[in-house]
C-alpha positions as CSV (number, residue, x, y, z in Angstrom):
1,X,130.5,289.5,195.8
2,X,127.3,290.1,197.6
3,X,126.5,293.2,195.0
4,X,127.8,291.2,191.9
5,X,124.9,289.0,192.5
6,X,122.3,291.2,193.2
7,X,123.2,293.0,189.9
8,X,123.4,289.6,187.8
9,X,120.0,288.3,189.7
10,X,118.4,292.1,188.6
11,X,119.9,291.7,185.3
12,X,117.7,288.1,184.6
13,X,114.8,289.6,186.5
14,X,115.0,292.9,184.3
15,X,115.6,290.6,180.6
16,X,112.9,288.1,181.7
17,X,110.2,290.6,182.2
18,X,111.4,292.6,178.6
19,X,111.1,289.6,176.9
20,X,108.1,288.5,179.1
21,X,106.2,291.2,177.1
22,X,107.4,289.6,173.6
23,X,105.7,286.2,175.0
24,X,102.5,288.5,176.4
25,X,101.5,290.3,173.4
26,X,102.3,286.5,171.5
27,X,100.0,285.0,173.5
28,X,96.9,287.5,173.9
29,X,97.5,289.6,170.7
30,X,98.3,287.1,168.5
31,X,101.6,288.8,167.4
32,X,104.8,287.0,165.8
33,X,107.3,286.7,168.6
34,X,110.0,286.6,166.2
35,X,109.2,289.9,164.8
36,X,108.3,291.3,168.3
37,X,111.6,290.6,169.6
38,X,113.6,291.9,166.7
39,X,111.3,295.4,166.8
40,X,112.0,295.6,171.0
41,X,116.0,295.3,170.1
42,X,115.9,299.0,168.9
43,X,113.6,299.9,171.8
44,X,116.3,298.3,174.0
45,X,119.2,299.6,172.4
46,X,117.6,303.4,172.2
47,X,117.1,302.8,176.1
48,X,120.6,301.7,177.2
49,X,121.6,304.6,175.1
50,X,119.4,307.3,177.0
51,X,120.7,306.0,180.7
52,X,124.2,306.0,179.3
53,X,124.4,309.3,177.9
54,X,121.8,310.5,180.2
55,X,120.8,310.2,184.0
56,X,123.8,307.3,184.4
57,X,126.4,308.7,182.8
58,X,129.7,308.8,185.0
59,X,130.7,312.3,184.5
60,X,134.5,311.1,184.4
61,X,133.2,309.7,180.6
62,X,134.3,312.3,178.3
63,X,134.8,310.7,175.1
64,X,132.9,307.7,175.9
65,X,130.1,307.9,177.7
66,X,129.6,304.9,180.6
67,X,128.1,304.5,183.6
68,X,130.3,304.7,186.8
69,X,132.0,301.8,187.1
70,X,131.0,298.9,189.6
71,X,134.5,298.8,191.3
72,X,137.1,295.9,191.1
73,X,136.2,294.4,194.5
74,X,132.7,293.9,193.0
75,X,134.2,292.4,189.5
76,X,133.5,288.9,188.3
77,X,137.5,286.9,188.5
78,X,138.5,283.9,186.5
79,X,138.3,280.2,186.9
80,X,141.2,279.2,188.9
81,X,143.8,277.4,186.3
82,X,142.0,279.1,183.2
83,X,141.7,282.3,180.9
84,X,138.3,282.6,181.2
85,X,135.7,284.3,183.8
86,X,133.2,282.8,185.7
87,X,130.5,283.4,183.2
88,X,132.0,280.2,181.1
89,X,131.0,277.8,183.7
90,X,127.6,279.7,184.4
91,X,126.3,279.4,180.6
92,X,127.6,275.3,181.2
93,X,125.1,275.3,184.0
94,X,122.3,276.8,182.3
95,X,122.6,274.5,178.6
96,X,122.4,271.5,181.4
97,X,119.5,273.1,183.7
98,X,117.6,273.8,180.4
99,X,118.0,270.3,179.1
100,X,116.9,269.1,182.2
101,X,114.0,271.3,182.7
102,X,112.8,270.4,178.9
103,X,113.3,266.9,178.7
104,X,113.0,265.6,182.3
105,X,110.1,267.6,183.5
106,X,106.4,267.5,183.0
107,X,106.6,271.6,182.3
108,X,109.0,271.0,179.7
109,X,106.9,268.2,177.7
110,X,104.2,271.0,177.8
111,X,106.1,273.7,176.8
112,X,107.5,271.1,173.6
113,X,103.5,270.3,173.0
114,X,102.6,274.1,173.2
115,X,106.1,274.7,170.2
116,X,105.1,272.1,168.1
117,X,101.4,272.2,167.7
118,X,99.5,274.9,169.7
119,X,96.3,273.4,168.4
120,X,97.1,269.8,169.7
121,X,98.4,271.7,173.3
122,X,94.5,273.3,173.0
123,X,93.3,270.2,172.8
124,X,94.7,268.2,175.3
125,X,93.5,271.1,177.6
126,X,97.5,272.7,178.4
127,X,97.7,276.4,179.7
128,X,99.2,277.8,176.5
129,X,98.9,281.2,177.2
130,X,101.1,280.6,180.8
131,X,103.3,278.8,178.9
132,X,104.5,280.9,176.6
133,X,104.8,283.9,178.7
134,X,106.7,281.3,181.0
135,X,108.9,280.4,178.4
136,X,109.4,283.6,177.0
137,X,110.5,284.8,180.4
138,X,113.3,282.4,181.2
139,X,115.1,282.3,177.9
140,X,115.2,286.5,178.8
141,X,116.4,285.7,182.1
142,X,119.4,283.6,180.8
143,X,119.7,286.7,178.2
144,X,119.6,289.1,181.2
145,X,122.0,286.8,183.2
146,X,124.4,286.9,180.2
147,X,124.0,290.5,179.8
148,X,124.8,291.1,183.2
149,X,127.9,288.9,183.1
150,X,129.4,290.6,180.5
151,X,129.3,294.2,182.7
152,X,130.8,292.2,185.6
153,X,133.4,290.3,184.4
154,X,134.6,292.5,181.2
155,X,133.8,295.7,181.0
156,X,133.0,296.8,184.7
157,X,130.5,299.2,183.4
158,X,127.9,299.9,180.8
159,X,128.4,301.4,177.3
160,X,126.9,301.6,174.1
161,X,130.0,299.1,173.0
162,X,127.6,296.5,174.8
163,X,125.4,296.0,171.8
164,X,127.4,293.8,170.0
165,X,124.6,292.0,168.3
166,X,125.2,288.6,170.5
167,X,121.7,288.0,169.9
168,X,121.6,287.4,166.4
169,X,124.5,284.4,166.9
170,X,122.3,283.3,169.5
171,X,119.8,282.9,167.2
172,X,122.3,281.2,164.4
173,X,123.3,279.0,167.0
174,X,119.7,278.0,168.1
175,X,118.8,277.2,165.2
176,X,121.6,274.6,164.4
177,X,121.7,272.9,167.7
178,X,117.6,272.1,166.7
179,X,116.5,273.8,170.4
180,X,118.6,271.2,172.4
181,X,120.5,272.9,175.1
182,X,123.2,270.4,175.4
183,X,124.0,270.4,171.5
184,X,124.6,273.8,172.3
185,X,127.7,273.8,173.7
186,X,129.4,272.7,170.8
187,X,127.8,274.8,168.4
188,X,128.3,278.1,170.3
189,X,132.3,276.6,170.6
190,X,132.2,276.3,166.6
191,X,130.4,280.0,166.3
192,X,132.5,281.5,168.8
193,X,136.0,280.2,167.1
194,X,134.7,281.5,164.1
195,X,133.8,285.3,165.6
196,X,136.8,284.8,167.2
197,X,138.9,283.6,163.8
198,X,138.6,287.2,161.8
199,X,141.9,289.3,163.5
200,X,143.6,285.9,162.4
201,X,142.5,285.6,158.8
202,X,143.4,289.7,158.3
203,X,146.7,289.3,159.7
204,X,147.3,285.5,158.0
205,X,145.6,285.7,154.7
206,X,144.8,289.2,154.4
207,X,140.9,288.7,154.3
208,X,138.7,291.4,155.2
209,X,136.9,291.5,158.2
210,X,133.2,290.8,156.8
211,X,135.0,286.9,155.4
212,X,133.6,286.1,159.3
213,X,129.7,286.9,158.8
214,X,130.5,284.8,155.3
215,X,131.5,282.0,157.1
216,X,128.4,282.1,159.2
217,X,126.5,282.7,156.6
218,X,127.4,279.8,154.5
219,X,127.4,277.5,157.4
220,X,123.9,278.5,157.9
221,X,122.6,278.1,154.1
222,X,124.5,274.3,154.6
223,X,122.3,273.6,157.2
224,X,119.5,274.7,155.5
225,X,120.1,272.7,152.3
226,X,121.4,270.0,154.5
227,X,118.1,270.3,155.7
228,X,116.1,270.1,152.7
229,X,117.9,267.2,151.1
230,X,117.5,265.1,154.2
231,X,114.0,266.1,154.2
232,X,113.1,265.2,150.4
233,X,115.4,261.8,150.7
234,X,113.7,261.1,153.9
235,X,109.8,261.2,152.2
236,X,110.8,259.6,148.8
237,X,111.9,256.5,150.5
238,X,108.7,256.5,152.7
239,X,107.0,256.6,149.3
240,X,109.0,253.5,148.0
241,X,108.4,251.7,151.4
242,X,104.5,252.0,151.3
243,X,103.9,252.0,147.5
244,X,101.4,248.9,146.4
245,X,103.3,245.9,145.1
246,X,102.3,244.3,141.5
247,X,99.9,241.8,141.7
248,X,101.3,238.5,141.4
249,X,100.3,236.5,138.4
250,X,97.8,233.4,139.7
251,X,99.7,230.4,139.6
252,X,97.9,227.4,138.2
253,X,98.5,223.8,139.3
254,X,99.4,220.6,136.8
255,X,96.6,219.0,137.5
256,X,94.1,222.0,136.7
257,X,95.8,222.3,133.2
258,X,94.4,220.3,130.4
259,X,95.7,217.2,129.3
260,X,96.7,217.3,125.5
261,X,97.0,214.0,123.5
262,X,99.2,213.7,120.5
C-alpha cells in the first residue's frame, strides 16, 4: 500500500509540473493554453511510448509492449460492497475539495477574478502570473492522480492502451458542468453511461460503434445552442425592461378648459 501511494503521489507531482509548463509559457509567453495543452498531448503520448517500448519495457512483453508490472500486493482493491475501485471515491473527494477550494477560499475568488477578466485581476493588484501557473498545476495533479489510478487499480502496468483520450471527455464534461466541480459528478455519470452505452447499442440495435461520439457530439451542440437561445432571450428582455416609455399625453383640468356658451 505504502508503494501505491508513492506512485499515485509521483503521478500528481509528475502531471502537475507537465501541465505546470502549459500555465508557464501562458503566463510569461503569452501563449493560448488551450492550444498548448492539446500540442503537449503528442509530446506526452510520443514519451510514454518511448519508456514503454524502450528503457521500461518488461521483457516478458512480447506482443504488447508494458512495463513490468507493479505486483498484486501493490494493486488498488474495490470499495467494500461495490464493483468499483478505490479511484471512484477519490475523484468524489477531489469534485468536493475543488469546490471548496474555489468557492470557500480567498485563492479561489482570485483564481475566478484572474478566469474571468485578467485585466480587472491586474487591476485590483492579484498575482496573475502565480495564479495561473498555480492553477494550471493542480488541475494536472488531479490529471496525474487519475492517471496513476488507472495503472493501479486496472491495468497493473503501463501501455500504450493507456491513451484512451480521457482528456477530451474531460474537456466535454467541463465544459457542460460551467467549471463547477460539484455539477460535475453528474455530468461525468451522464458522459460515462454514454462511453459506456456503445457494446449495448451494437449488440441491441445494431449501431456502429462511432453512434457514441454522435451522442456526445450532439449533446454538446444542444448545449451550445441551448446556450445561445438563453443568451439572446436573456438580452432582448433586458432591452424591453429598460426601453423609454411613451410620454404621457398632459392631462388638462375642467377648470383650465374654456367655457363655451350656447
Amino acid at each position: 500500500m505504502a508503494v501505491a501511494g508513492m506512485m499515485l503521489a509521483v503521478g500528481a507531482v509528475a502531471g502537475g509540473i507537465w501541465i505546470g509548463i502549459a500555465g508557464f509559457l501562458r503566463a510569461y509567453r503569452g501563449v493560448n493554453e488551450t492550444i498548448a495543452t492539446l500540442l503537449m498531448n503528442y509530446v506526452a503520448i510520443a514519451l510514454l511510448n518511448h519508456f514503454v517500448e524502450g528503457p521500461l519495457r518488461d521483457p516478458a512483453s512480447l506482443n504488447k509492449p508494458s512495463t513490468t508490472p507493479i505486483g498484486d500486493e501493490n494493486m488498488i482493491g474495490n470499495i467494500p460492497g461495490l464493483d468499483a475501485h478505490w479511484g471512484l471515491a477519490w475523484g468524489l473527494g477531489a469534485c468536493l475539495i475543488g469546490w471548496f477550494l474555489m468557492h470557500r477560499t480567498l485563492f479561489g475568488f482570485a483564481a475566478r477574478v484572474v478566469g474571468g477578466n485578467v485585466r480587472t485581476a491586474l487591476l485590483n493588484g492579484l498575482p496573475v502570473a502565480r495564479l495561473i501557473v498555480l492553477t494550471t498545476f493542480l488541475a494536472g495533479a488531479c490529471a496525474g492522480l487519475a492517471g496513476s489510478l488507472e495503472v493501479a487499480a486496472i491495468h497493473g502496468t503501463a501501455n500504450a492502451s493507456l491513451v484512451t483520450g480521457y482528456g477530451y471527455t474531460g474537456v466535454l464534461v467541463a465544459f457542460i458542468a460551467r467549471q463547477n466541480p460539484l455539477a460535475v459528478i453528474p455530468v461525468a455519470i451522464v458522459i460515462g453511461g454514454i462511453g459506456a452505452s456503445g457494446g449495448l447499442l451494437q449488440r441491441a440495435f445494431g449501431l456502429p460503434d462511432a453512434t457514441v461520439n454522435v451522442l456526445q457530439g450532439l449533446l454538446f451542440i444542444s448545449i451550445l445552442l441551448s446556450e445561445t437561445l438563453h443568451g439572446r432571450v436573456r438580452k432582448a428582455k433586458q432591452s424591453k425592461a429598460v426601453a423609454p416609455a411613451a410620454p404621457a399625453a398632459p392631462a388638462t383640468s375642467t377648470r383650465e378648459q374654456p367655457l363655451v356658451l350656447t
